[in-house]
C-alpha positions as YAML, in Angstrom:
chain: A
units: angstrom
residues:
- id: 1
  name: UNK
  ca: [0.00, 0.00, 0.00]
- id: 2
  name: UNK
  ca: [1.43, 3.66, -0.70]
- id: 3
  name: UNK
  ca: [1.68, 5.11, 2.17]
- id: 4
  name: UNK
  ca: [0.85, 8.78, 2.59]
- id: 5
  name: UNK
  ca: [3.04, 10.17, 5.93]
- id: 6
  name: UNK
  ca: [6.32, 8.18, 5.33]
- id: 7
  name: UNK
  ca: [8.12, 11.05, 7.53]
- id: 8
  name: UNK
  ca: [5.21, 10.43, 10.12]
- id: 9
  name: UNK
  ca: [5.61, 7.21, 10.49]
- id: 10
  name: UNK
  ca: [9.06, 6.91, 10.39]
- id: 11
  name: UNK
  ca: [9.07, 9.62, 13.24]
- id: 12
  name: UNK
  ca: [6.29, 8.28, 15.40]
- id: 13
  name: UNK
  ca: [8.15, 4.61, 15.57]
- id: 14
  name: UNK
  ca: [10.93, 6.83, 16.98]
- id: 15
  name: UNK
  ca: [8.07, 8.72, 19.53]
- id: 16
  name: UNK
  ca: [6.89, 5.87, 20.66]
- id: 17
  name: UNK
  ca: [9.79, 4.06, 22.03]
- id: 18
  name: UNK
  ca: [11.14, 7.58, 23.72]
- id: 19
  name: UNK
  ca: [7.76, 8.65, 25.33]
- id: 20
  name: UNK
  ca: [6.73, 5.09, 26.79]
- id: 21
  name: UNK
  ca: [10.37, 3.55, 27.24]
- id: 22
  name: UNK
  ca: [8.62, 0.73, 24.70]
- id: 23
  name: UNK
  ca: [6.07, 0.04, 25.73]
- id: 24
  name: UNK
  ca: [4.09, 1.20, 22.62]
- id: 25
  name: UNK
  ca: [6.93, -1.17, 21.00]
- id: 26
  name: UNK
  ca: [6.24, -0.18, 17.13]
- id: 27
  name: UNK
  ca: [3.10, 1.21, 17.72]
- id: 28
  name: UNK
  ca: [1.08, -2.10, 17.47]
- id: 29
  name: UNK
  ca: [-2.36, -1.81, 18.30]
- id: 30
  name: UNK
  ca: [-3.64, -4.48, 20.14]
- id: 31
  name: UNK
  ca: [-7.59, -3.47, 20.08]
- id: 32
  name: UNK
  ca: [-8.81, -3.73, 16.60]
- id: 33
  name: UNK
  ca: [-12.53, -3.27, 17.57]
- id: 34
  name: UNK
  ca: [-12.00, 0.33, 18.34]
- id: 35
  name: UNK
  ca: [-10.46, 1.56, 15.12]
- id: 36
  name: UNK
  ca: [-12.81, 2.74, 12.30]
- id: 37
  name: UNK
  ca: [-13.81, -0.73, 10.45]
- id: 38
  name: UNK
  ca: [-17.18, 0.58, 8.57]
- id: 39
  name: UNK
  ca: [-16.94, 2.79, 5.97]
- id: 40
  name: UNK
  ca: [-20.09, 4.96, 7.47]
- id: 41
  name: UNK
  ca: [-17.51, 5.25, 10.32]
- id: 42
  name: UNK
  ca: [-14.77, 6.82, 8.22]
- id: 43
  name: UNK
  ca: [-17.33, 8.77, 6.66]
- id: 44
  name: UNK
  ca: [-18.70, 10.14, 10.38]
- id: 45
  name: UNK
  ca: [-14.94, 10.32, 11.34]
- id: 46
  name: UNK
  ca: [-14.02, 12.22, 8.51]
- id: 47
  name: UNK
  ca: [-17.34, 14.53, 9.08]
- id: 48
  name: UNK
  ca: [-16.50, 15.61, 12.78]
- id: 49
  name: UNK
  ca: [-13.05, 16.23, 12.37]
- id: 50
  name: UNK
  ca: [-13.47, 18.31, 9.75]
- id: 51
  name: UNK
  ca: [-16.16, 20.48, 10.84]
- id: 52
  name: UNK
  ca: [-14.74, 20.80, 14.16]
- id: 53
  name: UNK
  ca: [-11.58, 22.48, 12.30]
- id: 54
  name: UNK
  ca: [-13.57, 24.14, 10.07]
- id: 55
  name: UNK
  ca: [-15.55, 25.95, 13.35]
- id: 56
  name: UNK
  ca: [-12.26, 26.52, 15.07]
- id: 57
  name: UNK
  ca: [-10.64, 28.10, 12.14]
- id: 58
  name: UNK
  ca: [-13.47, 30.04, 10.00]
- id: 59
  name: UNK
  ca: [-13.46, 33.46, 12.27]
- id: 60
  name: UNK
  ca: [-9.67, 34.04, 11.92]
- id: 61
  name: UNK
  ca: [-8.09, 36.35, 9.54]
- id: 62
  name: UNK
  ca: [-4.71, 34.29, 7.60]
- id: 63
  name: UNK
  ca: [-2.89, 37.36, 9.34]
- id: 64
  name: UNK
  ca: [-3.50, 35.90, 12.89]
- id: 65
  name: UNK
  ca: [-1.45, 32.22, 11.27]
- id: 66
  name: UNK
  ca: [1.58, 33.20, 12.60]
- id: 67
  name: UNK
  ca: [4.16, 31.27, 11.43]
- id: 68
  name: UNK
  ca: [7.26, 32.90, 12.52]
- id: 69
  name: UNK
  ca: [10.24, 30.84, 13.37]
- id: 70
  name: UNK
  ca: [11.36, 32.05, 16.62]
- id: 71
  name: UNK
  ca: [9.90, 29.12, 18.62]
- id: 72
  name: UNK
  ca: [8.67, 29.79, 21.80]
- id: 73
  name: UNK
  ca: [5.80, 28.61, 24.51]
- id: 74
  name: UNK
  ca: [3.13, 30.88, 22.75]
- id: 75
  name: UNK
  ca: [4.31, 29.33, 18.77]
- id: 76
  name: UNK
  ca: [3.59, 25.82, 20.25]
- id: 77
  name: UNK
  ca: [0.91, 26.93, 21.39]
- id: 78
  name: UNK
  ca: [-0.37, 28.35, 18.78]
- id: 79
  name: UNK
  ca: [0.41, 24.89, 16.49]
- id: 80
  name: UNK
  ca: [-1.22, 23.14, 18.45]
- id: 81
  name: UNK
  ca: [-4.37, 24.74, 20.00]
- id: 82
  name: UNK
  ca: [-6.49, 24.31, 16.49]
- id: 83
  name: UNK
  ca: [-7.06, 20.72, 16.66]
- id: 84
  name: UNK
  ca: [-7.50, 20.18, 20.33]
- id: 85
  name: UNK
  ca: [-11.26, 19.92, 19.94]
- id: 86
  name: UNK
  ca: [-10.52, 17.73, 17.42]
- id: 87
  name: UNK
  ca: [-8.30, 15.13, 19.87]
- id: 88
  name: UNK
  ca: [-10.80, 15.35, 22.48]
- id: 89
  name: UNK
  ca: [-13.40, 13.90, 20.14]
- id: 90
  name: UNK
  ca: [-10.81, 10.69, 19.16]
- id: 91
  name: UNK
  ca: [-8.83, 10.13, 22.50]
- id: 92
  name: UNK
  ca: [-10.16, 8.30, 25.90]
- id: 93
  name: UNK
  ca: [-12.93, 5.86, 24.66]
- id: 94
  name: UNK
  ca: [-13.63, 2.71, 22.58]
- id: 95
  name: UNK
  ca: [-15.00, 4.70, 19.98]
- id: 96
  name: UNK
  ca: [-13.87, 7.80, 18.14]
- id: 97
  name: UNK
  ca: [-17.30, 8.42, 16.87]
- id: 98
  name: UNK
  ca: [-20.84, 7.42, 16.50]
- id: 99
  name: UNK
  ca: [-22.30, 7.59, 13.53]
- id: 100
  name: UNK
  ca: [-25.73, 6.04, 12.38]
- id: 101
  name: UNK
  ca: [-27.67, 5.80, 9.35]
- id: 102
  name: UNK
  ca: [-31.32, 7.08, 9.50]
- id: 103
  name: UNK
  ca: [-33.82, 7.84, 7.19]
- id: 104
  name: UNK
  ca: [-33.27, 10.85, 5.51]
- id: 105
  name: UNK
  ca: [-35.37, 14.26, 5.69]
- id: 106
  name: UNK
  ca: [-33.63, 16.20, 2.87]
- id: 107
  name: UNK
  ca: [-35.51, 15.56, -0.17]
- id: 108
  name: UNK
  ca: [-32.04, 16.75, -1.88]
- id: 109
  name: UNK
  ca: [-29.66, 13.54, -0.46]
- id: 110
  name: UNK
  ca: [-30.74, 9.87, -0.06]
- id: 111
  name: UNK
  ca: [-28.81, 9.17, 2.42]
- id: 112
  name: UNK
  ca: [-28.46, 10.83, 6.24]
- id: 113
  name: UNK
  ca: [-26.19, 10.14, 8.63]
- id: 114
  name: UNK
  ca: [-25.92, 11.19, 12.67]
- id: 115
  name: UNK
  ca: [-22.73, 12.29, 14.37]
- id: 116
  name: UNK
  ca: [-22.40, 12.08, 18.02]
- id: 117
  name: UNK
  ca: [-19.46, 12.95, 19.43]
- id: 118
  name: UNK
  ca: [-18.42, 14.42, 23.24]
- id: 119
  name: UNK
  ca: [-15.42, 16.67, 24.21]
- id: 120
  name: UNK
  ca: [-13.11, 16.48, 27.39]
- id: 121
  name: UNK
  ca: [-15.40, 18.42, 29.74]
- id: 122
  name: UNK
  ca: [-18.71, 15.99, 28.52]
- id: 123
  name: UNK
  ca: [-20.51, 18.75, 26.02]
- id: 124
  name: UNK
  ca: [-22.13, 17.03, 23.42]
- id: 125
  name: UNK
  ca: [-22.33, 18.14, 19.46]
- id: 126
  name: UNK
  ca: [-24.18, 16.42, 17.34]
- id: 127
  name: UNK
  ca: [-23.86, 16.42, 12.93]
- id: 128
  name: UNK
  ca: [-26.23, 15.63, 10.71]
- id: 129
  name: UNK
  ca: [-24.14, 14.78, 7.35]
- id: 130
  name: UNK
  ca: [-26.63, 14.58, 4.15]
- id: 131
  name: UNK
  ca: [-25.13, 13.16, 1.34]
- id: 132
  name: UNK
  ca: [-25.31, 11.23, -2.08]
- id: 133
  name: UNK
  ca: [-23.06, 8.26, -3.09]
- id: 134
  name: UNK
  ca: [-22.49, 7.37, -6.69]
- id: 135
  name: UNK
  ca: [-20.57, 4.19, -8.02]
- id: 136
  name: UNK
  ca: [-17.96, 4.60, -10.81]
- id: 137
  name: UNK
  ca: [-17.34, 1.10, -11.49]
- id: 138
  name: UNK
  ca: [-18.43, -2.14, -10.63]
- id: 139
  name: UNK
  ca: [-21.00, -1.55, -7.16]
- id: 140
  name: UNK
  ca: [-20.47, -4.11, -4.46]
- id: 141
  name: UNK
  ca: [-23.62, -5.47, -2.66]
- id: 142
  name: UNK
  ca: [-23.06, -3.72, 0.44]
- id: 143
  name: UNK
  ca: [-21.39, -0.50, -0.07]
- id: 144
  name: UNK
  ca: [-20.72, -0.12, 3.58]
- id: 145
  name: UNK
  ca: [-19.22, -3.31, 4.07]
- id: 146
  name: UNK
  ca: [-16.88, -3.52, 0.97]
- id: 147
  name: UNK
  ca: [-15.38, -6.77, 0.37]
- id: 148
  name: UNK
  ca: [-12.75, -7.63, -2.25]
- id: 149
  name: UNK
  ca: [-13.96, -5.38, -5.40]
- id: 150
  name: UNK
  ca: [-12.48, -3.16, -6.68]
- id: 151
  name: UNK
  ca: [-14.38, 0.36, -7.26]
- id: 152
  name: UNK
  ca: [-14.65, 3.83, -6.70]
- id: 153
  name: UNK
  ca: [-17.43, 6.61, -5.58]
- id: 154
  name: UNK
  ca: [-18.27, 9.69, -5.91]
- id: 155
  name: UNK
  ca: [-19.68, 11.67, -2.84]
- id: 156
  name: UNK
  ca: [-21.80, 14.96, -2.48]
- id: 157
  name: UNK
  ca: [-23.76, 16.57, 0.49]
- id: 158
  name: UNK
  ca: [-23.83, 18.90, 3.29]
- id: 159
  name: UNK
  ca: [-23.36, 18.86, 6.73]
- id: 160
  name: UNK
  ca: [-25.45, 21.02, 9.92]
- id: 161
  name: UNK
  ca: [-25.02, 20.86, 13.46]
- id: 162
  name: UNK
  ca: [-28.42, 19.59, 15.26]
- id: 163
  name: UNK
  ca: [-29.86, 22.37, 17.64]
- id: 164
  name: UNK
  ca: [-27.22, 25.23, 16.32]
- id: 165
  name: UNK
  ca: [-29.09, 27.84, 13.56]
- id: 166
  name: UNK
  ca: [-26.32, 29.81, 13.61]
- id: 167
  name: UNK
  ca: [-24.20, 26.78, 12.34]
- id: 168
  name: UNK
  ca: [-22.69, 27.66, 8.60]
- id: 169
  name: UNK
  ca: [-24.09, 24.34, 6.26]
- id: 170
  name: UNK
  ca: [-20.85, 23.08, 5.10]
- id: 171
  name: UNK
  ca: [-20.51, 21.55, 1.88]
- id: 172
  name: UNK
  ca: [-18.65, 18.20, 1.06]
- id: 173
  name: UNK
  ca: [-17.21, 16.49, -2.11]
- id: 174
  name: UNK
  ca: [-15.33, 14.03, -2.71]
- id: 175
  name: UNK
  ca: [-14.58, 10.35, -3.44]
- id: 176
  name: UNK
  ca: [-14.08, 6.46, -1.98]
- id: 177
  name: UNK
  ca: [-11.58, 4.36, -3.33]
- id: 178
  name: UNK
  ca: [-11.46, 0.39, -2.95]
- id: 179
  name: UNK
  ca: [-8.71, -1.80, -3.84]
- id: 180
  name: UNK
  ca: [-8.98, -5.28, -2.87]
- id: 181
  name: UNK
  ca: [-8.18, -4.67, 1.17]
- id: 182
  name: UNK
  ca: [-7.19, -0.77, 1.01]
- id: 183
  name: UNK
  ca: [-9.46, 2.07, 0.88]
- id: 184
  name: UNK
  ca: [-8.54, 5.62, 0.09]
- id: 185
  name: UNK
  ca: [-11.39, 8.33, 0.99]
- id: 186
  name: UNK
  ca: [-10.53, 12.18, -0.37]
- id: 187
  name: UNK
  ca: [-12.68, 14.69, 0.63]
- id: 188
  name: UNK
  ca: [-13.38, 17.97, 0.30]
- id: 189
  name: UNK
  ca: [-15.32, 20.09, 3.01]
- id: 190
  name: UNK
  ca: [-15.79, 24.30, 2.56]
- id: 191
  name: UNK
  ca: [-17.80, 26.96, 4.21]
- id: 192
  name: UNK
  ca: [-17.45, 30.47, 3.31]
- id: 193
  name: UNK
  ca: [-13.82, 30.76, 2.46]
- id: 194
  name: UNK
  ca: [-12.47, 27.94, 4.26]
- id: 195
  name: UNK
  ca: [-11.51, 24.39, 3.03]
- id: 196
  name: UNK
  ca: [-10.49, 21.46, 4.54]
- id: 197
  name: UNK
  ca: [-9.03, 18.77, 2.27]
- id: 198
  name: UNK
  ca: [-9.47, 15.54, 4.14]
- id: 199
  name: UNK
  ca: [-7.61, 11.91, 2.82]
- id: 200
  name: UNK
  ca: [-7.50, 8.86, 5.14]
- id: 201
  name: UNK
  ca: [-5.71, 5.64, 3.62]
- id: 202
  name: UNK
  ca: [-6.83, 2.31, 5.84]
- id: 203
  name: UNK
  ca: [-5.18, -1.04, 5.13]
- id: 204
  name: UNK
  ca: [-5.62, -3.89, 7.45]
- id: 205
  name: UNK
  ca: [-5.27, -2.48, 11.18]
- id: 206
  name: UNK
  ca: [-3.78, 0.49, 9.50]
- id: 207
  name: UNK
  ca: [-5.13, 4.19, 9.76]
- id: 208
  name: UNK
  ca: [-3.67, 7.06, 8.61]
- id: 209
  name: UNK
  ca: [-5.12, 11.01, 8.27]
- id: 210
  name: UNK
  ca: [-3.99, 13.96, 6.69]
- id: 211
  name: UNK
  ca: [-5.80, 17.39, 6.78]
- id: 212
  name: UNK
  ca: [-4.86, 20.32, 4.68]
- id: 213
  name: UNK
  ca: [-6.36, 23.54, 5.45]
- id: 214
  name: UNK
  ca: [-6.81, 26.75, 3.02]
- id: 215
  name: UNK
  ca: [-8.77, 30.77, 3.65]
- id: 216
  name: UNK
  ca: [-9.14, 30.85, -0.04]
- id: 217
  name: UNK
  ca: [-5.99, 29.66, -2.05]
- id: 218
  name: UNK
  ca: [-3.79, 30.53, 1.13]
- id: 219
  name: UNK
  ca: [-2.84, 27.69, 3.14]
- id: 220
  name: UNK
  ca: [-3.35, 28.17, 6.88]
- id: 221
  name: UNK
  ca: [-1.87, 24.90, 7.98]
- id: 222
  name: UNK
  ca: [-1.36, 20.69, 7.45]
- id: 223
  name: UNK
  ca: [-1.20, 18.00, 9.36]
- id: 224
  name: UNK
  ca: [-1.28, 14.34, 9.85]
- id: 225
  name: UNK
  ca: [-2.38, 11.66, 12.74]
- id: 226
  name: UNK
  ca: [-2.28, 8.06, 13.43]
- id: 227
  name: UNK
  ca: [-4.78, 6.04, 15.55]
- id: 228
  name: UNK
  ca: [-3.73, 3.06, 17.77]
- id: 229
  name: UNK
  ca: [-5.25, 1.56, 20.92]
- id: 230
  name: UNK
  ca: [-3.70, 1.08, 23.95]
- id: 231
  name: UNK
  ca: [-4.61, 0.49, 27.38]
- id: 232
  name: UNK
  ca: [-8.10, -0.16, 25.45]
- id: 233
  name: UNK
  ca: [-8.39, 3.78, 25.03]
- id: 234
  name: UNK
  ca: [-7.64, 5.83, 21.53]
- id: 235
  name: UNK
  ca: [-4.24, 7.46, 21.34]
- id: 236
  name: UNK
  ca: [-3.50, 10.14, 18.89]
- id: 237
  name: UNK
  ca: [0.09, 9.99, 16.82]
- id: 238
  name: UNK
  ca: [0.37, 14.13, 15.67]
- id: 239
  name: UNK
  ca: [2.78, 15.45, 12.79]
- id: 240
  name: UNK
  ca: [2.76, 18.74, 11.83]
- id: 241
  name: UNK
  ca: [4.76, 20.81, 9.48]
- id: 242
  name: UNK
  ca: [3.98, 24.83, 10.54]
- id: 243
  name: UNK
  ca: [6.50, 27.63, 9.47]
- id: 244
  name: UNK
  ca: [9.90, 25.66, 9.60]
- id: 245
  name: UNK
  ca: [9.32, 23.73, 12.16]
- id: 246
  name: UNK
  ca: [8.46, 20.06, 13.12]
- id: 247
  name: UNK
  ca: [6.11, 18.79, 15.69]
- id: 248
  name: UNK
  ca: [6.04, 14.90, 16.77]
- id: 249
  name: UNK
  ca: [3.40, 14.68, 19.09]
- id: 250
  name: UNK
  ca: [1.58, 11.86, 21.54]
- id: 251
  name: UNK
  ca: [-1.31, 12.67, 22.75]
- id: 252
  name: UNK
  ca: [-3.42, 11.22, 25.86]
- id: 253
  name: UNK
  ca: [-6.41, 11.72, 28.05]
- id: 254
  name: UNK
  ca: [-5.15, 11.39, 31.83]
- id: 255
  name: UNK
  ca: [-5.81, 12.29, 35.12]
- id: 256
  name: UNK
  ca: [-4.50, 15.48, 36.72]
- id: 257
  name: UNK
  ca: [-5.65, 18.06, 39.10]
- id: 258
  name: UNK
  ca: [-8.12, 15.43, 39.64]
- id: 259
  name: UNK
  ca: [-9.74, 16.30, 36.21]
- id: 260
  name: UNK
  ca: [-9.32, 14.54, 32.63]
- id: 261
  name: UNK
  ca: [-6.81, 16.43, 31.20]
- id: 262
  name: UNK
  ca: [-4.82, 15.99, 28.01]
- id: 263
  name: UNK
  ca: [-0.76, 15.28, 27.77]
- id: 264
  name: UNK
  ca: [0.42, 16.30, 25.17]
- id: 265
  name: UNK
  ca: [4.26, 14.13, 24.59]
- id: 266
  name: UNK
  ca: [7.01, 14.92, 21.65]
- id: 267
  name: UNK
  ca: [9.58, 16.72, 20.18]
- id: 268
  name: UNK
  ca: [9.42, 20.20, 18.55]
- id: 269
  name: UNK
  ca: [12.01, 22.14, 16.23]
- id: 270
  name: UNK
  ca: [15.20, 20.64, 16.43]
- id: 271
  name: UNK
  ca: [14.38, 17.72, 18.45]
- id: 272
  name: UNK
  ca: [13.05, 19.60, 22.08]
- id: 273
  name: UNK
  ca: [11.47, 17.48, 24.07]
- id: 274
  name: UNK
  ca: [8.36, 18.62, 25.65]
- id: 275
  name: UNK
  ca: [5.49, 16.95, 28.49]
- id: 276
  name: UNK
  ca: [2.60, 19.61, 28.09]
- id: 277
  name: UNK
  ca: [-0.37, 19.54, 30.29]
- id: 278
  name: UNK
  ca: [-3.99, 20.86, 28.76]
- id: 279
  name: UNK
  ca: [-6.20, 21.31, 31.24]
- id: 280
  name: UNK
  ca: [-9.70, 22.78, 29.86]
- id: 281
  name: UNK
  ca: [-11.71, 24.43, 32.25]
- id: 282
  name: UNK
  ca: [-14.76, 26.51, 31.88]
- id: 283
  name: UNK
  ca: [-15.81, 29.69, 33.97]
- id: 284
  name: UNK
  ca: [-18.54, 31.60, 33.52]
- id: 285
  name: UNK
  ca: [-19.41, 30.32, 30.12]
- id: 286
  name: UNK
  ca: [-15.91, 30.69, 28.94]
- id: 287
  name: UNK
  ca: [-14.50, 27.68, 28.10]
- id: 288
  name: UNK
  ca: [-10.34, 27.96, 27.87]
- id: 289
  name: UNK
  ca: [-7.62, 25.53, 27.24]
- id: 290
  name: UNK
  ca: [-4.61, 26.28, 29.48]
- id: 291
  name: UNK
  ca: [-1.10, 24.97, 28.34]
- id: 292
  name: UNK
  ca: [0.89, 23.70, 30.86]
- id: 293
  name: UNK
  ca: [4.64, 23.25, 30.27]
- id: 294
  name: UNK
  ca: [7.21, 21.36, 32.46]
- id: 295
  name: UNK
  ca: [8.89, 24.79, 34.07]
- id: 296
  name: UNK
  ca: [4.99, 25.61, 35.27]
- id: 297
  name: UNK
  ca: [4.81, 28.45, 32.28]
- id: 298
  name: UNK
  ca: [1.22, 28.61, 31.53]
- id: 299
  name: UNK
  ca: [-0.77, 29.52, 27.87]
- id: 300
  name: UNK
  ca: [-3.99, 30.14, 28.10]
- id: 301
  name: UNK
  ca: [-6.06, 30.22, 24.99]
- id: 302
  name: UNK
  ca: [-10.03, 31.06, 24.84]
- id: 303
  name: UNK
  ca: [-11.72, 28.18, 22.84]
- id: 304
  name: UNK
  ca: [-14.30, 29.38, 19.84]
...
């Protein structure tokens, strides 16, 4: 299978064995039923993710995508902070999300799908992804349990956010890929002037994920994750290429300051090691992540 984050994996082996002293030994994940086996799944997966980045990133001018070298607390920061919503949503449970197929209510798209998903601090969001899927080639009998054909699809829809009229409809486009036991799914998910370009490869036990994100025909940022289980809970394997530098990133759900927090373990630049603490905590109505780096140096950031 071609593999789309060479560098990432070849990095993350290298993670692995320095964060846990081996005991993530290659990475092997040794809970199959929690990775995304059904393609309705991948296709709820993809939907979440992506409109939780679209949400986090549509109300920012390109000027405030700072990519300046100098590397300090606030840059990492700053890296990071966009897809934290997104983490919280993968990370701690048997399931990274919960999709179902219902009858749809959208004269415009056969098919519906629901979206449940839960942050750290337990709020609840809920999708509802619309769409149309068209065969290109030879259609298998159970398109969401493809067996050894090969084919290809096209997809179209929209997505909305159940309870939230404010929420933006977000368009999608895009296309499934089958190949004997690999699957390739590309999508393609805009809202005003934002676009995130989604791709996920799965082979076997294999899952890969890349996001690219553009304001226009500016690219904001891109980066890439790996799934495994251990422990029986989610982890998250982060690369991300922003400005000139690197980040290598573990992430886990844990317990501190008796709360669920986040720990955020890696390497950034050239090669720093860092054990980062995001605690999340809500006050008021505001809801803020606050970094937490090993010399006590706090970052707080106010989530959208």
């Amino acid at each position: 299978m071609k593999k789309l984050f060479k560098l990432f994996a070849t990095c993350f082996v290298a993670l692995c064995l320095m964060v846990t002293g081996g005991l993530l030994a290659g990475c092997k994940k040794d809970n199959a039923d929690a990775m995304l086996k059904r393609v309705k799944d991948m296709y709820g997966f993809a939907s979440m993710t992506s409109a939780v980045l679209l949400s986090e990133y549509q109300n920012e001018p390109v000027s405030s995508f700072n990519v300046n070298t100098d590397l300090t607390y606030e840059k990492i920061v700053d890296a990071v902070d966009g897809h934290i919503k997104v983490f919280e949503g993968i990370i701690g449970g048997k399931k990274p999300v919960s999709s179902k197929m219902v009858e749809s209510d959208n004269g415009n798209y056969a098919s519906k799908m629901v979206i449940e998903y839960s942050d750290i601090t337990g709020e609840e969001s809920t999708f509802l992804f619309y769409f149309e899927e068209n065969s290109l080639g030879a259609e298998p009998d159970h398109i969401f349990d493809p067996d050894d054909y090969e084919y290809s699809t096209t997809i179209t829809g929209v997505i909305k956010k159940q309870g939230d009229s404010n929420f933006e409809e977000i368009t999608v486009n895009g296309e499934k890929i089958v190949e004997e036991d690999e699957m390739e799914i590309l999508l393609s998910f805009m809202v005003g002037d934002y676009k995130v370009e989604y791709a996920q490869e799965s082979e076997d036990d294999e899952q890969e994920f890349s996001y690219v994100i553009y304001q226009g025909s500016t690219l904001i940022k891109n980066f890439s994750f790996g799934m495994e289980v251990e422990r029986n809970e989610i982890e998250v394997e982060y690369f991300l290429e922003y400005g000139d530098n690197i980040y290598a990133f573990e992430v886990e759900q844990v317990k501190r300051f008796g709360k669920d927090v986040l720990e955020i373990s890696g390497t950034v630049g050239d090669g720093t090691f860092y054990d980062i603490i995001v605690l999340v905590e809500q006050e008021e109505g505001v809801v803020t992540n606050t970094y937490i780096f090993p010399d006590g140096t706090r970052v707080k950031k106010v989530r959208s």
